[in-house]
N, C-alpha and C positions, 0 to 999 in steps of 0.2 A: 659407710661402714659395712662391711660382709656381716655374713649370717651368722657366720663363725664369729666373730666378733660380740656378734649381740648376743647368742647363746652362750658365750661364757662370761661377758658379764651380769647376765642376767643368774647364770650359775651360782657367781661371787657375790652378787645380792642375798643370795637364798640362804647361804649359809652364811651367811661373815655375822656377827652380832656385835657390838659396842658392847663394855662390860657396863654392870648396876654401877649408875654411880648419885651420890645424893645431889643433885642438882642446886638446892636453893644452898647447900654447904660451896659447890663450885661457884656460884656465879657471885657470891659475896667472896670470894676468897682470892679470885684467879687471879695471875698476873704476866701470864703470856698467852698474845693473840697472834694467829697467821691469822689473814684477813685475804681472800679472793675477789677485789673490785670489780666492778661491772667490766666486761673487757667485750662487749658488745661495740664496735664503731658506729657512735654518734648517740652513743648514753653511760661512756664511760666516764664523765665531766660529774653526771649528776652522782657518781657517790662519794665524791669527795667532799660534801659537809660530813656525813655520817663519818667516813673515815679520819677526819680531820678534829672531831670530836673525842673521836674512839682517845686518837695521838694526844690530845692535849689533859683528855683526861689519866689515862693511864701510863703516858711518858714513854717516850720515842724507846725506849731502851728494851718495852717489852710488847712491842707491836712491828711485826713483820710482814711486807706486801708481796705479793703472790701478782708479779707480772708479766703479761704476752710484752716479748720484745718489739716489737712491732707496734705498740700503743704504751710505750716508755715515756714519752713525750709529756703526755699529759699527769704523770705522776714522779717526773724529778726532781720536783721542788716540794715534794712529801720531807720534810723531815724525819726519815725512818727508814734501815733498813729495805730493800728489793730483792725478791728472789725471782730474776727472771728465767722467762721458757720461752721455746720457739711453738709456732702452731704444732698440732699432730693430731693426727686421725685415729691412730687407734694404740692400745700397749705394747703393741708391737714393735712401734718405730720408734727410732732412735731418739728422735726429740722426745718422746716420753720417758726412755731407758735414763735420759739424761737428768731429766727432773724430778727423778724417781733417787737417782743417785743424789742428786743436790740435798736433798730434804731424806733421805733415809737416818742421819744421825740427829735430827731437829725434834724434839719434844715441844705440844705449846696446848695450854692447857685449854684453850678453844679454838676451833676452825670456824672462819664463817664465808660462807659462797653465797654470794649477791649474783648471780648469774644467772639467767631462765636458759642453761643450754638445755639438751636434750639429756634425761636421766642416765642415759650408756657414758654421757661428756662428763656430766656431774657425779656418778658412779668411780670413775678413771682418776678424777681429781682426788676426792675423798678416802679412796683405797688409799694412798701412798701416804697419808699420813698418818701420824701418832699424836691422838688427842684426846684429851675427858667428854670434852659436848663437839661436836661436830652438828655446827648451825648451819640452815639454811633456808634460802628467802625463796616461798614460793617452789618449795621443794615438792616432792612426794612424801604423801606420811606413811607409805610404803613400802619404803626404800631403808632397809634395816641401817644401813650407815651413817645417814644422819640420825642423830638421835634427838633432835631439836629442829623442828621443822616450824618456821612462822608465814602464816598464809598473809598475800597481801593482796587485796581485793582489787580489782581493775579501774578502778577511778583515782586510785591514792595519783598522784603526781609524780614524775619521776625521781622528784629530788625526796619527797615522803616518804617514798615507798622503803628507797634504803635506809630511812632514818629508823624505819621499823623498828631495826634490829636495837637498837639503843636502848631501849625500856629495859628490856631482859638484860643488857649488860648491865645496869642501875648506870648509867649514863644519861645527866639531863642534855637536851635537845636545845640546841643554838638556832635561833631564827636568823642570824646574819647571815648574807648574801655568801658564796663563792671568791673566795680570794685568790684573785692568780695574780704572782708575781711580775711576767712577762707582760714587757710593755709592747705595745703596736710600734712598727718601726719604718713606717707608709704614713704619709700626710692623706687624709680621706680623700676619694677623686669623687667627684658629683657625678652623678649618672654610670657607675662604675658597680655592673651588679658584676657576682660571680652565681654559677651556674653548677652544682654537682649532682645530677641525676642519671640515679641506674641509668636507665634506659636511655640509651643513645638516641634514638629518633625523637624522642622526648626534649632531650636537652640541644638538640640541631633546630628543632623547631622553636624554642624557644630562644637559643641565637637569636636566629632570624629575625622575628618575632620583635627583639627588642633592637636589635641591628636597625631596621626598617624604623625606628621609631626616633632616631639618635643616641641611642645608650650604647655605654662601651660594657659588653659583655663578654664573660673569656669563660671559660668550663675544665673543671677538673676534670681527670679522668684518673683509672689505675691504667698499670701498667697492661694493655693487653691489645692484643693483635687488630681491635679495632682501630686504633690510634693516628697510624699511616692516612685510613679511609678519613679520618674525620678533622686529622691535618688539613687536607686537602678542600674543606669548605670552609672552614674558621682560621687555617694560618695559623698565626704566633699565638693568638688567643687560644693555646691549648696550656693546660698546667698541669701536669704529673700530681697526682693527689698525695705522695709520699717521693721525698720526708715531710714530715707535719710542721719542720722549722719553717719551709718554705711555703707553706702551704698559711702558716699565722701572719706569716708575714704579705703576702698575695692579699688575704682577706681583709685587713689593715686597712689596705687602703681602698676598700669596699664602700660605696653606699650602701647596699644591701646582698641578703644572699638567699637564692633559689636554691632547695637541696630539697636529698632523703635524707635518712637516717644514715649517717656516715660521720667520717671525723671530722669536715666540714662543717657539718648542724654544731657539733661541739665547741668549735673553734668561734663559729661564731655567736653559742652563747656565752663564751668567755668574755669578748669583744663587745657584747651588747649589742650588737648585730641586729638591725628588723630584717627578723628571716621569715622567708616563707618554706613551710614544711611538705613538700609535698611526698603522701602515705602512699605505698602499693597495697594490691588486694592483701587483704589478712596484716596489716602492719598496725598498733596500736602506741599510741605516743599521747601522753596527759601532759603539759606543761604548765606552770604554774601560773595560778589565776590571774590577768594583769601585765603577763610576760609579754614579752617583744619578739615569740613565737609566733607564728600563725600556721592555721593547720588545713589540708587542702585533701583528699581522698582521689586519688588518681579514678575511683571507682567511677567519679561522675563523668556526665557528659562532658565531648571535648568543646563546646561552647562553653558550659559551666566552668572549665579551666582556663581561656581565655578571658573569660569575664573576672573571673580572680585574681588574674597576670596586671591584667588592667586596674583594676582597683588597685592594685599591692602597689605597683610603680607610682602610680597616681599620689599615694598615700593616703587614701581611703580606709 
């Protein structure tokens, strides 16, 4: 994002105010929510109990979703309302101009942003709508446009974290699991990992790694100019990470799955998937005590990583 950029929305912070409004009057009163889910790849999964709450409590008719087209997938079997957007970098461009128009004649008497982007992203979001509380998780208290900022400490879980928000709507909290619809549409293949890590030389190595060992490994990727190159050691075992139909359905038929933080991780905690998580420097991921997550720090030695490859296939 340019400096121009950041200097005027840091401008529209300084002066924009939310008007006095009696809050404990709003939040017993309201009855229309836009609701901004986590739209992070590979933690957009976890706010769908809180969301799913939100809907059953207050009825599909006055809760509306706030979606990146691009992570539609995991939120079409929402019973309610979508107002999707395309990415965009600043208000300048047109995918903003777009979403700006969508939502200029929408009133809704709370906003809430489940999102840790950067406060210039979450700044951009918040301007363009018309609302009494504009909530947000993990926001700045700051940042004059939310006017409802709930802090959530770094150890909550990911699926807690967004539950957060429910108290303060007077919504009780459902302990049941994540309900998805979509059934696996692959018979599970035994020794059948799948592989989605950033880092290329990462996930070549780890091919290998389980190739040499007799596992059938194959690696997501995005679409991008490395692909050709890494065609060329792995073959057919490549799979375009997007669309995400194809990607539920590849996983399916998974024993297990090696990733980061991506739609992968998500896909396969739909699936129930024992995945192994592996974090980049500075990445932070709680998952729920007991889960079929496991969590790995790229930070450590690369013996230390081999030694966890091993254990995890092994079933250790």
């Amino acid at each position: 994002m340019s400096l121009w950029i950041k200097n005027y929305l840091r401008l529209k912070r300084r002066f924009y105010r939310t008007k006095p409004i009696d809050f404990t009057k709003t939040l017993k009163t309201y009855k229309s929510l836009l609701i901004h889910p986590i739209m992070e790849p590979g933690r957009e999964v976890f706010s769908l109990p809180a969301i799913e709450n939100i809907i059953g409590h207050k009825g599909r008719r006055n809760v509306d979703l706030l979606i990146n087209e691009k992570l539609n997938f995991f939120f079409n079997d929402q019973p309610t309302r979508k107002i999707y957007y395309k990415d965009f970098a600043s208000p300048l461009s047109q995918n903003y101009k777009n979403l700006m128009e969508n939502l200029k004649r929408r009133e809704y008497d709370i906003y809430i942003e489940l999102n840790r982007f950067t406060e210039d992203k979450l700044t951009m979001f918040a301007l363009i709508l018309k609302s009494k509380i504009r909530m947000c998780l993990d926001g700045s208290v700051d940042n004059p446009i939310f006017n409802m900022v709930i802090a959530a400490y770094t150890l909550f879980d990911e699926i807690d974290r967004n539950n957060l928000i429910l108290q303060p709507l007077g919504i009780k909290k459902e302990t049941k699991r994540i309900k998805w619809k979509k059934k696996p549409t692959a018979k599970k293949e035994k020794r059948k990992i799948g592989i989605s890590v950033h880092n290329d030389k990462i996930a070549l190595n780890l091919f290998s790694f389980l190739k040499k060992r007799n596992f059938s490994p194959f690696i997501f990727v995005n679409e991008r100019k490395e692909i050709p190159k890494m065609r060329k050691e792995v073959g057919d075992a490549l799979v375009p990470i997007y669309p995400l139909e194809k990607v539920y359905e590849e996983c399916s038929s998974c024993e297990s799955i090696i990733t980061s933080i991506n739609p992968v991780l998500s896909i396969g905690f739909l699936q129930n998937k024992r995945t192994l998580l592996l974090l980049e420097k500075g990445e932070k991921f709680y998952p729920s005590t007991g889960h079929h997550i496991e969590v790995f720090s790229l930070r450590e030695k690369l013996q230390s990583l081999i030694n966890k490859i091993k254990d995890f296939i092994e079933g250790k």
